[in-house]
C-alpha positions in Angstrom: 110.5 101.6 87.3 110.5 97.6 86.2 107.0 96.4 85.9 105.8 94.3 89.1 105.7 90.6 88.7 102.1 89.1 89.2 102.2 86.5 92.0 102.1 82.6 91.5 99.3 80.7 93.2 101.2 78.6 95.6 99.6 75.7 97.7 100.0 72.2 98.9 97.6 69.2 100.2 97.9 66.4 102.0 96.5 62.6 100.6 93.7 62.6 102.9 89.9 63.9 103.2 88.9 65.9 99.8 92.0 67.5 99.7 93.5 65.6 96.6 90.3 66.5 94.2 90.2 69.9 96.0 93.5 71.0 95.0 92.9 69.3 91.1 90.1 72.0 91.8 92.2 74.7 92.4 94.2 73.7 89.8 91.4 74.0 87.3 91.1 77.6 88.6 94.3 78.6 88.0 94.6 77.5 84.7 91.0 78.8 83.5 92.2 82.2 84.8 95.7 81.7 83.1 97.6 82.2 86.9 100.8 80.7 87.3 100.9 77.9 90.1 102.9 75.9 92.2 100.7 73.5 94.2 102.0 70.5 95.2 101.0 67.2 97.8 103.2 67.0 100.7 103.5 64.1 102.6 100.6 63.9 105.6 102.3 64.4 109.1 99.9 62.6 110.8 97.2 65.3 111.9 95.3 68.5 110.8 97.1 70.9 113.3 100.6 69.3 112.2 99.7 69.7 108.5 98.8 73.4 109.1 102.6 74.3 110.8 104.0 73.0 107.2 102.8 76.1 105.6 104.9 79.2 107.0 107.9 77.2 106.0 106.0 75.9 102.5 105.0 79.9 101.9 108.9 80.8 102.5 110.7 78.3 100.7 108.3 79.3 98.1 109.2 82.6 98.0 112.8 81.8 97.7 112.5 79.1 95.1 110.5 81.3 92.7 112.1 84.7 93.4 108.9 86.5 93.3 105.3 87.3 94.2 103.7 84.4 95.9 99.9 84.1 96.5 99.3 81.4 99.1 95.6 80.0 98.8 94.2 76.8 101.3 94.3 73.8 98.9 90.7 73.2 99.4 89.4 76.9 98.3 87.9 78.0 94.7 89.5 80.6 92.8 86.4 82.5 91.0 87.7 85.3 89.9 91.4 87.0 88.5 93.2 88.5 92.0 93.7 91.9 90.3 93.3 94.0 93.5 96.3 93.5 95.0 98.3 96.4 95.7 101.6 96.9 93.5 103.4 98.6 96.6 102.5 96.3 99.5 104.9 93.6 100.9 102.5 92.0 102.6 98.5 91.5 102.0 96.0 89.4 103.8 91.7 89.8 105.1 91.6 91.3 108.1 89.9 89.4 111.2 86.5 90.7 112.2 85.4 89.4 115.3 88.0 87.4 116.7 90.9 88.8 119.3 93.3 85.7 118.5 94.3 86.2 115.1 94.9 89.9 113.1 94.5 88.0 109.8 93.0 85.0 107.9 95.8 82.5 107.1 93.7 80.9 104.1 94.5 83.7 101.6 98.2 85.5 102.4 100.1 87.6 99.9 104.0 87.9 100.0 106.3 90.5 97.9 109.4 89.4 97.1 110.6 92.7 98.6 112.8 92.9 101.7 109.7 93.7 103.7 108.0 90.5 102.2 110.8 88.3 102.5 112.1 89.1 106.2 108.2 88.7 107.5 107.9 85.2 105.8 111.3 84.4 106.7 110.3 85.1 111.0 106.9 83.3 110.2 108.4 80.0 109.2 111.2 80.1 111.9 108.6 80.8 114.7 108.5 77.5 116.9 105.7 78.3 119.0 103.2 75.4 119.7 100.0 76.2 117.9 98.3 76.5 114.5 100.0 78.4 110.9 97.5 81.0 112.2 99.0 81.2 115.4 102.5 81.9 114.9 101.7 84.2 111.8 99.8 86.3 114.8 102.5 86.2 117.1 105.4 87.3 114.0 102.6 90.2 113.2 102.5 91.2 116.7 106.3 91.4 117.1 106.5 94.0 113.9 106.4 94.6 110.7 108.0 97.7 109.0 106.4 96.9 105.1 103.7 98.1 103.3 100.3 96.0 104.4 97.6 95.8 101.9 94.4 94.4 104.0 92.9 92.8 101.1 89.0 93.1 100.9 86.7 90.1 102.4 85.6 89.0 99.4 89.5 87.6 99.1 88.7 84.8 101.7 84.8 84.2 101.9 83.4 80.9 103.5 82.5 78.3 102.2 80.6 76.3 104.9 78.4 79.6 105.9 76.7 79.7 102.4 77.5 83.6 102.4 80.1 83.6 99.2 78.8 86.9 97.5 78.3 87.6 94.0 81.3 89.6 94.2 83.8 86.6 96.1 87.0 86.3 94.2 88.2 83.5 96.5 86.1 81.7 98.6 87.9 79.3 100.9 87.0 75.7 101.9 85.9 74.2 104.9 87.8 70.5 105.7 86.1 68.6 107.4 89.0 65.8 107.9 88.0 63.8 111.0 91.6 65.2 112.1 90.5 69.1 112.5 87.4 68.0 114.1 89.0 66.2 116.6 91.5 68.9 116.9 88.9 71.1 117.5 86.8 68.9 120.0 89.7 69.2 122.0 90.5 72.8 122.1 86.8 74.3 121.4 88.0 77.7 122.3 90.3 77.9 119.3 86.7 77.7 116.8 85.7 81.1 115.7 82.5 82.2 114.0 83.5 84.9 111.6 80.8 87.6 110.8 79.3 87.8 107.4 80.5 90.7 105.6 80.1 92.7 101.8 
């Protein structure tokens, strides 16, 4: 049996808030850690919410282009230690939601196979037009089926930042914008603003 290709990091920004020396950031990571990366700017589409519907289509295109593994990881997150955990079999891998009856997964830290599991579910994320947030239409694709291998991927894949709780233990820990776009985004729709429980 051929030997699994390890994912590339893939991620883009926008030329606004941190996100430029962020994603430098995250480039640092990747190449400290020796991980392959693809993380690019994309041109800002003129709010937070916008910018986050770029990414199923980003993640699949991707996917395509590199014609295996892809490890999508927010622009503005750290990368602290090698992602070794990641199951060989699974098609798909993300942290589980604790806490929260909107969403089954984090969006900040997603994992694709280039399998036919991996590749069909990515495909249906980025063609779902529904009017909401990367997280929303991932949840709505999830809810509609998936027939792959999952691999819920340990919290320490996708601690938080803004919470001071990053453990000794955190391989990624993602960011927390605070572009005056999300805020308004969320000023507006407060019920979409989730605390997420500390975990180990």
């Amino acid at each position: 049996m051929p030997r699994r290709k390890e994912p590339i990091i893939i991620s883009y920004y926008t030329n606004n808030w941190e996100y430029p020396q962020r994603a430098e950031q995250l480039r640092e990571d990747c190449k400290l850690l020796r991980l392959r990366n693809d993380i690019v700017e994309l041109q800002d589409s003129g709010s937070w919410i916008d910018n986050t519907r770029l990414k199923s289509r980003f993640v699949h295109e991707k996917l395509e282009e590199h014609q295996r593994p892809v490890l999508w990881i927010d622009a503005d997150s750290r990368i602290l230690r090698t992602p070794h955990s990641i199951s060989p079999h699974a098609d798909f891998a993300g942290v589980r939601a604790v806490n929260n009856d909107e969403k089954t997964f984090y969006a900040g830290t997603l994992y694709f196979n280039y399998s036919d599991a991996g590749r069909d579910f990515v495909r249906r994320w980025s063609e779902c037009s529904i009017d909401g947030s990367d997280h929303m239409a991932l949840e709505e694709v999830w809810k509609e089926g998936f027939d792959g291998v999952v691999h819920c991927l340990p919290y320490r894949y996708c601690e938080v930042e803004s919470r001071a709780e990053a453990s000794d233990q955190a391989v990624i820990v993602s960011g927390s914008s605070k572009s005056k776009s999300k805020e308004e985004y969320f000023r507006k729709n407060p019920h979409k603003r989730r605390v997420r429980r500390r975990r180990r």
